[in-house]
C-alpha positions, 0 to 999 in steps of 0.5 A: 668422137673422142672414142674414136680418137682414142681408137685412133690413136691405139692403132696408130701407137701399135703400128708405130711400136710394131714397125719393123725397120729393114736395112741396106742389106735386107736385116733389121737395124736398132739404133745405138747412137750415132750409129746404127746395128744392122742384124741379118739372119741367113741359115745358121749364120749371123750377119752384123752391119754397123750404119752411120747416121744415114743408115748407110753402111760404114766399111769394116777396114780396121774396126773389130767387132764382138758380141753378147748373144743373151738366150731365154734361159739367161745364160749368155755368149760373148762371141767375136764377129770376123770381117765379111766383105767390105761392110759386114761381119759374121 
């Protein structure tokens, strides 16, 4: 029984650690409170949503939104999204 129970709960630890969360617009989102990040890669462009507390989307009028993309190889790139629709930079 408790074999068990400890196999229980490794599967249920892995599922919960794998999990992955898909936002409103179809990308994965990480939390960064209050907020949340949406993230959606399409071809070669990268697409970032900012969620409010209910994970909906806050519209981008008058917020400016700028990057640190870090790469394997350690080097690092600051890059400033420009606004995409009414929710959404790229």
């Amino acid at each position: 029984m408790i074999l068990w129970l400890l196999v229980a709960g490794v599967f249920l630890y892995a599922d919960h650690t794998f999990q992955t969360n898909t936002g409103p617009h179809g990308g994965h989102y990480k939390e960064d409170k209050p907020y949340y990040i949406e993230l959606r890669k399409e071809n070669q462009t990268l697409y970032s949503y900012l969620l409010d507390a209910d994970k909906k989307p806050i519209q981008n009028t008058g917020i400016h939104c700028d990057g640190r993309l870090s790469y394997g190889d350690g080097s690092i790139q600051n890059i400033k999204f420009i606004p995409y629709k009414e929710d959404g930079f790229i």
